[in-house]
C-alpha positions as protocol buffer text, in pm:
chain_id: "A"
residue {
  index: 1
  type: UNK
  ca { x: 3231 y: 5874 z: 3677 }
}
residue {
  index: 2
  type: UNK
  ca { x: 3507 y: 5759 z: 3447 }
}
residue {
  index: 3
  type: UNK
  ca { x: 3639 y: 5552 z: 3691 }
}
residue {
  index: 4
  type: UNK
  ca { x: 3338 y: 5391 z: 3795 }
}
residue {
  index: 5
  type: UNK
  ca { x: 3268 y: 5333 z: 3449 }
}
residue {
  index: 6
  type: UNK
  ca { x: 3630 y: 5169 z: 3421 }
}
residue {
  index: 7
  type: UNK
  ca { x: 3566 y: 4926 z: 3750 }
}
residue {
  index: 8
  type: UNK
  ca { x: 3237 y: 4825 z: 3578 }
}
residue {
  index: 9
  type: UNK
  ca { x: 3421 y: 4696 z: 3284 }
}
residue {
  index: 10
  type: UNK
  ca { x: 3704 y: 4538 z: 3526 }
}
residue {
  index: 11
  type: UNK
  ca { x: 3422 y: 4365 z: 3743 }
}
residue {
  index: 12
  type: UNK
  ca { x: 3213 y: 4224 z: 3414 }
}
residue {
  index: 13
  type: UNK
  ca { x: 3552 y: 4130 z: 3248 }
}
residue {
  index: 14
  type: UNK
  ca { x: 3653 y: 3937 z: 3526 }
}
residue {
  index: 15
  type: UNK
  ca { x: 3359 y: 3771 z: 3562 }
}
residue {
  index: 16
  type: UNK
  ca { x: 3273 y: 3760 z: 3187 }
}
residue {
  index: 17
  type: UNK
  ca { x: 3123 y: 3331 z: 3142 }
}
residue {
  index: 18
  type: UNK
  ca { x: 2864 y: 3467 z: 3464 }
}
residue {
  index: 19
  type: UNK
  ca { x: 2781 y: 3759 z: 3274 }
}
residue {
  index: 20
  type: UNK
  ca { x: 2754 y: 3506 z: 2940 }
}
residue {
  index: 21
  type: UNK
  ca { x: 2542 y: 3292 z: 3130 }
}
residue {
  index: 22
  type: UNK
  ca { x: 2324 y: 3582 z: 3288 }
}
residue {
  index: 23
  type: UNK
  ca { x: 2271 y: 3777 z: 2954 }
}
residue {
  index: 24
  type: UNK
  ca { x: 2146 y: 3448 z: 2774 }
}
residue {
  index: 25
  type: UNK
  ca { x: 1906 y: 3376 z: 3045 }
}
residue {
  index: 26
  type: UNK
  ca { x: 1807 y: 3730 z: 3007 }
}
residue {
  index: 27
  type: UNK
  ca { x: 1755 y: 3697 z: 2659 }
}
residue {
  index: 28
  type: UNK
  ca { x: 1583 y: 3382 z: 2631 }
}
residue {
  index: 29
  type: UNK
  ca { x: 1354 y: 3531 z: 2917 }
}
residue {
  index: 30
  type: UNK
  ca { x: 1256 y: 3831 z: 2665 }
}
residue {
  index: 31
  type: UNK
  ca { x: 1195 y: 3600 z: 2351 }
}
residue {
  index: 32
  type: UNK
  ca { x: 1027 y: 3330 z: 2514 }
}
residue {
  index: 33
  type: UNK
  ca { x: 773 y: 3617 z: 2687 }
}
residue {
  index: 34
  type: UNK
  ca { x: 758 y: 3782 z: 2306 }
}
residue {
  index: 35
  type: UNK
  ca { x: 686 y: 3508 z: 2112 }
}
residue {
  index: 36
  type: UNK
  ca { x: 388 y: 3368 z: 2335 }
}
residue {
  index: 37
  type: UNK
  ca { x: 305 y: 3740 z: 2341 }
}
residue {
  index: 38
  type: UNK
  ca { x: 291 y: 3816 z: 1969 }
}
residue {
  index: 39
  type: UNK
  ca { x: 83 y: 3512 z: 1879 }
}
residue {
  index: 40
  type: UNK
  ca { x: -176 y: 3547 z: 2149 }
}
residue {
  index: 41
  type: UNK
  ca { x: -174 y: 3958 z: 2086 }
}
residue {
  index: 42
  type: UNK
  ca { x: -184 y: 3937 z: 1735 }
}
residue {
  index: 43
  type: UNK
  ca { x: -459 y: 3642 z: 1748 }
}
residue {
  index: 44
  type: UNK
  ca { x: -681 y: 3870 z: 1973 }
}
residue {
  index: 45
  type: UNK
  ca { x: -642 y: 4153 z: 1804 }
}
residue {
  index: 46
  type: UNK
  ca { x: -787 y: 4004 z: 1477 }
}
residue {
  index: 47
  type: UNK
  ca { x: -1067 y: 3869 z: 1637 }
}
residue {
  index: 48
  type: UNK
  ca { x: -1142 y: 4188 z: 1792 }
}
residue {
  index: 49
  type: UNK
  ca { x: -1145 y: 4380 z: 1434 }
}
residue {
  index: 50
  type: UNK
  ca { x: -1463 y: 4134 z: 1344 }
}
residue {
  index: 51
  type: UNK
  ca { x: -1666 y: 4190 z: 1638 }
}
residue {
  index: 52
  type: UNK
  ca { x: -1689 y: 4521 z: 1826 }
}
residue {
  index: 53
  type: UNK
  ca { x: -1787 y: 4329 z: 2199 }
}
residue {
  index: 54
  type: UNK
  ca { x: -1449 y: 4130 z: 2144 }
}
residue {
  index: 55
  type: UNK
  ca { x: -1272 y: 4470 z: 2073 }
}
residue {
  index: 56
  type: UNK
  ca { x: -1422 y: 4598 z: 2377 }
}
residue {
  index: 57
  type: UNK
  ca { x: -1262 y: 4309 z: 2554 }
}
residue {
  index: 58
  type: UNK
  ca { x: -984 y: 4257 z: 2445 }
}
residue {
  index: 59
  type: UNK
  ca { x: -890 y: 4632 z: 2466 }
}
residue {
  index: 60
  type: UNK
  ca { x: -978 y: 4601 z: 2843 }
}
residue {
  index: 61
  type: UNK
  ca { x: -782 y: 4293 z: 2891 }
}
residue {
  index: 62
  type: UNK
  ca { x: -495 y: 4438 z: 2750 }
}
residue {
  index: 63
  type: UNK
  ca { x: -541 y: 4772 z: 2937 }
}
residue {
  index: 64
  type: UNK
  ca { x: -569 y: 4605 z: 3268 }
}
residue {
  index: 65
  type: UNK
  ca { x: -250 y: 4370 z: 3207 }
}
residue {
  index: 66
  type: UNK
  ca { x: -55 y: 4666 z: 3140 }
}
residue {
  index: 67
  type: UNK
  ca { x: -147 y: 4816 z: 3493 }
}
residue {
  index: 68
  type: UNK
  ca { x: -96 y: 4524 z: 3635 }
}
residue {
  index: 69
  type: UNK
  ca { x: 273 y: 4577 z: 3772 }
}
residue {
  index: 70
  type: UNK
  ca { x: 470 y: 4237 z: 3688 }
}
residue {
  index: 71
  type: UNK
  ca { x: 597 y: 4172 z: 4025 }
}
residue {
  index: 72
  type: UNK
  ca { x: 245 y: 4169 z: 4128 }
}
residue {
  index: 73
  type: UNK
  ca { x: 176 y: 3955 z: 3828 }
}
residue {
  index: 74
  type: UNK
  ca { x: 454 y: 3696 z: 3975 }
}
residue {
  index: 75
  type: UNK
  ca { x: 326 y: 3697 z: 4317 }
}
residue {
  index: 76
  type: UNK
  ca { x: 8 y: 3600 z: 4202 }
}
residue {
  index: 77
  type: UNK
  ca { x: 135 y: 3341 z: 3956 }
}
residue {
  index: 78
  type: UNK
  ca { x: 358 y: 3180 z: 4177 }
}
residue {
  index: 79
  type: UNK
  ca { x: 184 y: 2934 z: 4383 }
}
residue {
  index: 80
  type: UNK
  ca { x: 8 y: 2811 z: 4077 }
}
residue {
  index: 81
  type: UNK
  ca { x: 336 y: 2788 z: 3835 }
}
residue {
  index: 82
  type: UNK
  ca { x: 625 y: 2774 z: 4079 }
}
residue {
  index: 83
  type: UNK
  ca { x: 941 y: 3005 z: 4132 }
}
residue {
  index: 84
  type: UNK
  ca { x: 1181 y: 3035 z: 3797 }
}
residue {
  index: 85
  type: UNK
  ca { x: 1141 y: 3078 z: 3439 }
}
residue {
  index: 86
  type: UNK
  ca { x: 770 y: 3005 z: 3456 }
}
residue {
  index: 87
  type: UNK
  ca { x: 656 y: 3249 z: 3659 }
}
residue {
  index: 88
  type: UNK
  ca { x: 898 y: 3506 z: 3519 }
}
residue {
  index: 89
  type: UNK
  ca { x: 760 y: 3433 z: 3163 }
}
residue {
  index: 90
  type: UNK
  ca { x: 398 y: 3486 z: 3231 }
}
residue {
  index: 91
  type: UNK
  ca { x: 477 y: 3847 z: 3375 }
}
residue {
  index: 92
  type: UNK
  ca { x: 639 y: 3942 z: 3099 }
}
residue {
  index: 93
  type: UNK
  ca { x: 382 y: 3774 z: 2842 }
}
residue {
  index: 94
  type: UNK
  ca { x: 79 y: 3985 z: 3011 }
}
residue {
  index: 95
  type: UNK
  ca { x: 279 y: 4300 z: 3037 }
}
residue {
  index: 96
  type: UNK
  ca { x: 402 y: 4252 z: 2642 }
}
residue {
  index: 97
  type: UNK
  ca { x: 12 y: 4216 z: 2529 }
}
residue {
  index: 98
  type: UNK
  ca { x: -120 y: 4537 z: 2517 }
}
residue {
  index: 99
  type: UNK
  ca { x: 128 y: 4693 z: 2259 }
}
residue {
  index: 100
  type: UNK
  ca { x: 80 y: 4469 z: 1997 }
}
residue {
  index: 101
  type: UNK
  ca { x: -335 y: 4430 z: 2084 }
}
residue {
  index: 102
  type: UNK
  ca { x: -331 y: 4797 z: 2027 }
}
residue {
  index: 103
  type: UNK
  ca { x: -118 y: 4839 z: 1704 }
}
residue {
  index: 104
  type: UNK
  ca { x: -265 y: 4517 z: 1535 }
}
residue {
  index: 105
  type: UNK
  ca { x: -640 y: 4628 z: 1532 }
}
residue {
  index: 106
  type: UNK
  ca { x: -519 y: 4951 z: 1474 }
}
residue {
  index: 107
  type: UNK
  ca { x: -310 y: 4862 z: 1142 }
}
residue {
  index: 108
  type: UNK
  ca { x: -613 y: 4650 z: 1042 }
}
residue {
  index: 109
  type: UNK
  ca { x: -904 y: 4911 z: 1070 }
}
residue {
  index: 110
  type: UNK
  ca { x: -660 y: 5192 z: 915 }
}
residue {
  index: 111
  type: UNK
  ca { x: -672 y: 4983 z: 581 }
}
residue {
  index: 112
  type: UNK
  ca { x: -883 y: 5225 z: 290 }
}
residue {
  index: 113
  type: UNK
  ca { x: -1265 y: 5141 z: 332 }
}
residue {
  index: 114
  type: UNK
  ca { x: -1207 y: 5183 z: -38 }
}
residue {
  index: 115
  type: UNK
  ca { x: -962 y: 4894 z: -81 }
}
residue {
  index: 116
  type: UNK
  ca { x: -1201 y: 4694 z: 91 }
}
residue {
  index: 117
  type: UNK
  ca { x: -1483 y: 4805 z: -83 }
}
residue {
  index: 118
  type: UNK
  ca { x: -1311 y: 4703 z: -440 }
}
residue {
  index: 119
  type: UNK
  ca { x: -1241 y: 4369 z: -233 }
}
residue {
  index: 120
  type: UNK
  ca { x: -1577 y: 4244 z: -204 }
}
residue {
  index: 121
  type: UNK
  ca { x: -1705 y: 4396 z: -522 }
}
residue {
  index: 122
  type: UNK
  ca { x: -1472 y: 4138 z: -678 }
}
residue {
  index: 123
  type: UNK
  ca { x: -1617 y: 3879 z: -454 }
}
residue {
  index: 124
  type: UNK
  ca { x: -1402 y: 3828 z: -176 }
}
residue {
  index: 125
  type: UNK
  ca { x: -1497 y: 3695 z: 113 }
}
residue {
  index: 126
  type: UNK
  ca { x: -1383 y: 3900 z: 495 }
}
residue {
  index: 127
  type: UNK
  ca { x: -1122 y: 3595 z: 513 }
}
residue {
  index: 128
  type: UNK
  ca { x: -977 y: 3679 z: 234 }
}
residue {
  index: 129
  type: UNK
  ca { x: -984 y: 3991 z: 260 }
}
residue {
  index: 130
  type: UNK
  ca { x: -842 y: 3944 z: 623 }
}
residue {
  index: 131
  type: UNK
  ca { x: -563 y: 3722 z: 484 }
}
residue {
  index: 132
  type: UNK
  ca { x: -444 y: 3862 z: 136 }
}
residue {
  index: 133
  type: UNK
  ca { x: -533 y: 4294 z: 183 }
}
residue {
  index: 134
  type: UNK
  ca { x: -579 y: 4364 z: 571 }
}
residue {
  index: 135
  type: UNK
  ca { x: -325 y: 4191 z: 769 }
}
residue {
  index: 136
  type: UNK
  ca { x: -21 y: 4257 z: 452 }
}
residue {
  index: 137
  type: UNK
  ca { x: -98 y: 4623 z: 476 }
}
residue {
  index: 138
  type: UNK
  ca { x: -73 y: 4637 z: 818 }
}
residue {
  index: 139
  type: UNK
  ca { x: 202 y: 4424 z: 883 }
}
residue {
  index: 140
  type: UNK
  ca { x: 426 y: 4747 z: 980 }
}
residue {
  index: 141
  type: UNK
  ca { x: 216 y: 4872 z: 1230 }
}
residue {
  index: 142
  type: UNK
  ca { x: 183 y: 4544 z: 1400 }
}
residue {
  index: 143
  type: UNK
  ca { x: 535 y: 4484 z: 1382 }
}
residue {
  index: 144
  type: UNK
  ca { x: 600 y: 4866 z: 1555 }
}
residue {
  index: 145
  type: UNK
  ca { x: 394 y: 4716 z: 1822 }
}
residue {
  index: 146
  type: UNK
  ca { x: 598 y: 4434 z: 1859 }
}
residue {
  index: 147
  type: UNK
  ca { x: 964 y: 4620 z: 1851 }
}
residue {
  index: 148
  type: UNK
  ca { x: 791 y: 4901 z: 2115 }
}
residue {
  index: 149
  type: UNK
  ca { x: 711 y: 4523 z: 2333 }
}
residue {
  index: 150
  type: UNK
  ca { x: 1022 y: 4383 z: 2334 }
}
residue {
  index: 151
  type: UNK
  ca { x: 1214 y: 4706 z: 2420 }
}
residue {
  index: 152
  type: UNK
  ca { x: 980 y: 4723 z: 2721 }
}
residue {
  index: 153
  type: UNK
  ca { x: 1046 y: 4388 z: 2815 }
}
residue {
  index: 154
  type: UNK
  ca { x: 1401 y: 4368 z: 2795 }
}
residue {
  index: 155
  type: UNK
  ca { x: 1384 y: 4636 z: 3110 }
}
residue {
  index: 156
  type: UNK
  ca { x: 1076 y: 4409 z: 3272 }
}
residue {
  index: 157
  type: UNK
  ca { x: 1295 y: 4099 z: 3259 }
}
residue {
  index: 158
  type: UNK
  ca { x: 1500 y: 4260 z: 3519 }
}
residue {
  index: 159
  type: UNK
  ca { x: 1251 y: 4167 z: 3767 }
}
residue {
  index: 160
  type: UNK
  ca { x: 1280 y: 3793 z: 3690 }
}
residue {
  index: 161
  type: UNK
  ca { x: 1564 y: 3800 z: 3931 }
}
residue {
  index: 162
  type: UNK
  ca { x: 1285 y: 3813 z: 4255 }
}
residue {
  index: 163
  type: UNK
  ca { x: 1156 y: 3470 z: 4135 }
}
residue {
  index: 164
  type: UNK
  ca { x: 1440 y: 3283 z: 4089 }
}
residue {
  index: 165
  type: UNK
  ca { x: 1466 y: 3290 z: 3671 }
}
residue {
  index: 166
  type: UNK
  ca { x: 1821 y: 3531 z: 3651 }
}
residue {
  index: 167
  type: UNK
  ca { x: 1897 y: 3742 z: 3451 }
}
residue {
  index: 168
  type: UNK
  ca { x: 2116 y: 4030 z: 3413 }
}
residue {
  index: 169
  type: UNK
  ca { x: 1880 y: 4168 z: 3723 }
}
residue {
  index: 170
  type: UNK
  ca { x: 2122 y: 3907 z: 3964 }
}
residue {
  index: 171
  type: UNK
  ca { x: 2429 y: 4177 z: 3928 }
}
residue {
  index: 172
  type: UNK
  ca { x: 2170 y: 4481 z: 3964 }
}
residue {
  index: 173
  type: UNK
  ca { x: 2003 y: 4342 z: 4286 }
}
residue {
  index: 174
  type: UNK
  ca { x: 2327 y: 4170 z: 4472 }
}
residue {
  index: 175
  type: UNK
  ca { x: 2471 y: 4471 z: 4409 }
}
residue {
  index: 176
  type: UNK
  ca { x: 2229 y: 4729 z: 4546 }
}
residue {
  index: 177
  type: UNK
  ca { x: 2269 y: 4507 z: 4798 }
}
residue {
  index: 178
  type: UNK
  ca { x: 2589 y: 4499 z: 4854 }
}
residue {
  index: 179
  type: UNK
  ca { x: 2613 y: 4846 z: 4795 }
}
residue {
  index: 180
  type: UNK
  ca { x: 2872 y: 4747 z: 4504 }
}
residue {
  index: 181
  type: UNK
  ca { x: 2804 y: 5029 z: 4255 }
}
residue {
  index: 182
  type: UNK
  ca { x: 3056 y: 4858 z: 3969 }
}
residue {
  index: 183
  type: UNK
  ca { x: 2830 y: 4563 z: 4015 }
}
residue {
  index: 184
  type: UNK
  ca { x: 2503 y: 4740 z: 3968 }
}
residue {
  index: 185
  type: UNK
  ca { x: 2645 y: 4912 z: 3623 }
}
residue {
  index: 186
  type: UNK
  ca { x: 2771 y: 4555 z: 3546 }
}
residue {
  index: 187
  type: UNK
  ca { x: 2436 y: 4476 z: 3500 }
}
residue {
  index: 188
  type: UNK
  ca { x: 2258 y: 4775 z: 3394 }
}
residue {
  index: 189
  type: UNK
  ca { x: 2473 y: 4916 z: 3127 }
}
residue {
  index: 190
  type: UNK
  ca { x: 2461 y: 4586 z: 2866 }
}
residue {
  index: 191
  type: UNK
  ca { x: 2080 y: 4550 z: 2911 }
}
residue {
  index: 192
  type: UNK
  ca { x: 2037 y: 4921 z: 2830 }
}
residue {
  index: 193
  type: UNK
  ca { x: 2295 y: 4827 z: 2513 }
}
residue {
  index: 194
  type: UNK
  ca { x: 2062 y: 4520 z: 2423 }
}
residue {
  index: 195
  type: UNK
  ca { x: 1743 y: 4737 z: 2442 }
}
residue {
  index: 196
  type: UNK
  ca { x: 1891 y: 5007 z: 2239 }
}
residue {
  index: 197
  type: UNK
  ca { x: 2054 y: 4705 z: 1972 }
}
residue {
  index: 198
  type: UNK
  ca { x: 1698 y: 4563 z: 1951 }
}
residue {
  index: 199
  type: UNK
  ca { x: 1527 y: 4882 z: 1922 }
}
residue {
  index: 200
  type: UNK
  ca { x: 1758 y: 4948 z: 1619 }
}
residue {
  index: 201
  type: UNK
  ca { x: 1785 y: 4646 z: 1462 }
}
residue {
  index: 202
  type: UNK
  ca { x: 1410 y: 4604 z: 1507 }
}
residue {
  index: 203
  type: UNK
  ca { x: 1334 y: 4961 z: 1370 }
}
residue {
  index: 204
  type: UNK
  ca { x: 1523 y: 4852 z: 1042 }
}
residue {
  index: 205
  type: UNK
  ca { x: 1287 y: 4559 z: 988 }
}
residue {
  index: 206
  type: UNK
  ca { x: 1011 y: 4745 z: 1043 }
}
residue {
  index: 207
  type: UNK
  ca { x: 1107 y: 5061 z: 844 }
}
residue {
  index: 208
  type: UNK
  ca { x: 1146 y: 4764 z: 540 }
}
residue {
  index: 209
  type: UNK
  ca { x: 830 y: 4621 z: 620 }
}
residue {
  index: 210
  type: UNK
  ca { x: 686 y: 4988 z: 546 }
}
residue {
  index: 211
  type: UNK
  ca { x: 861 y: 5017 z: 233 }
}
residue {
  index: 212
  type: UNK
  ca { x: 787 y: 4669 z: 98 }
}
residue {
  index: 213
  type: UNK
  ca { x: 433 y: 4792 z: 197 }
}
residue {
  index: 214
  type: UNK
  ca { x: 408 y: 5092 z: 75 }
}
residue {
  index: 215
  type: UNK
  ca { x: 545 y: 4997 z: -249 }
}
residue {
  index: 216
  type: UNK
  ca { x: 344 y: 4655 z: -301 }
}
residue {
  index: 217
  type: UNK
  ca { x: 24 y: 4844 z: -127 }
}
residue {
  index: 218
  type: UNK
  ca { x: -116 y: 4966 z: -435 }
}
residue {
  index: 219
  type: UNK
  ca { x: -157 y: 4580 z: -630 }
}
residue {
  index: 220
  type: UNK
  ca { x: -268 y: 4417 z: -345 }
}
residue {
  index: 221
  type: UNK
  ca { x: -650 y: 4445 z: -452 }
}
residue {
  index: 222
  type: UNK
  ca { x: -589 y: 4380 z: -780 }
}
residue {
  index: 223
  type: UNK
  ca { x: -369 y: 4095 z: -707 }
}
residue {
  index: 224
  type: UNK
  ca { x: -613 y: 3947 z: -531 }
}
């Protein structure tokens, strides 16, 4: 195992501006797909805290795009948007949705009826109280929704090498292929290490975002 490990090293380190080039394509895939994701997600899950036939939904939209497997997702897609980054994108977008759908109405609806209550006794309107209680209090829980997405996706992006987008799924395929086992690692072992960065460096925000939270929580009704 040791030296396989060892001719996975030699093989990316000899061919270390492809793997630059493949890892950036793999990364732009991921926060291209997340950032379309997160604003659509978050967007929809609002609406679907003010109206319990949007919840219903959007909870089933999000449910079916995450059984939805993405390479079925792409061969649907890609007459309409072509082979490449397009095509790769939207896979990733609808698989990325339901994580954040979920966590957003969920951080929303777990807010105190209490705090609420005070909220419109002082005359708030549900905007408001959307804008300055709801959505600041639940802020973590949206953002664990969002870190849980992007881990996933760094693993989905993978597949964007079947359309024609790269990615560090280029080494992984050519080399099952090829039956070139340094190859395959080549590719596989830095996008585990770039999930498991992420899913660090992501949990860090969002155990701050829970502090910050949990410490400003308490004045945010009487703030407002």
């Amino acid at each position: 195992m040791s030296n396989l490990l060892f001719e996975a090293f030699t093989y990316l380190t000899s061919n270390f501006d492809t793997f630059l080039a493949l890892l950036r394509e793999h990364i732009v895939l991921v926060l291209v797909a997340q950032v379309a994701a997160t604003v659509v997600a978050v967007t929809a899950g609002i609406l679907a805290t003010r109206n319990e036939r949007v919840k219903t939904w959007v909870l089933s939209g999000g449910n079916v795009s995450q059984t939805i497997p993405p390479l079925a997702v792409i061969a649907l897609v890609f007459p309409f948007v072509g082979i490449g980054f397009n095509s790769a994108v939207l896979a990733m977008w609808v698989y990325a949705l339901l994580p954040i759908i979920t966590n957003t109405i969920a951080g929303i609806e777990e807010v105190p009826e209490s705090t609420i209550r005070s909220a419109e006794g002082m005359g708030m309107t549900d905007w408001e109280i959307l804008r300055k209680i709801q959505l600041p209090l639940a802020v973590p829980v949206i953002f664990a929704g969002i870190r849980t997405s992007t881990v996933m996706n760094v693993g989905t992006a993978y597949l964007a090498i079947f359309i024609g987008a790269g990615g560090l799924g280029d080494w992984v395929v050519t080399g099952i292929q090829l039956f070139n086992n340094p190859q395959i690692l080549a590719g596989a072992i830095p996008g585990a290490l770039l999930a498991i960065s992420l899913d660090t460096v992501l949990g860090f925000v969002e155990r701050s975002l829970d502090t910050q939270t949990t410490s400003g929580g308490g004045g945010a009704a009487a703030d407002a």
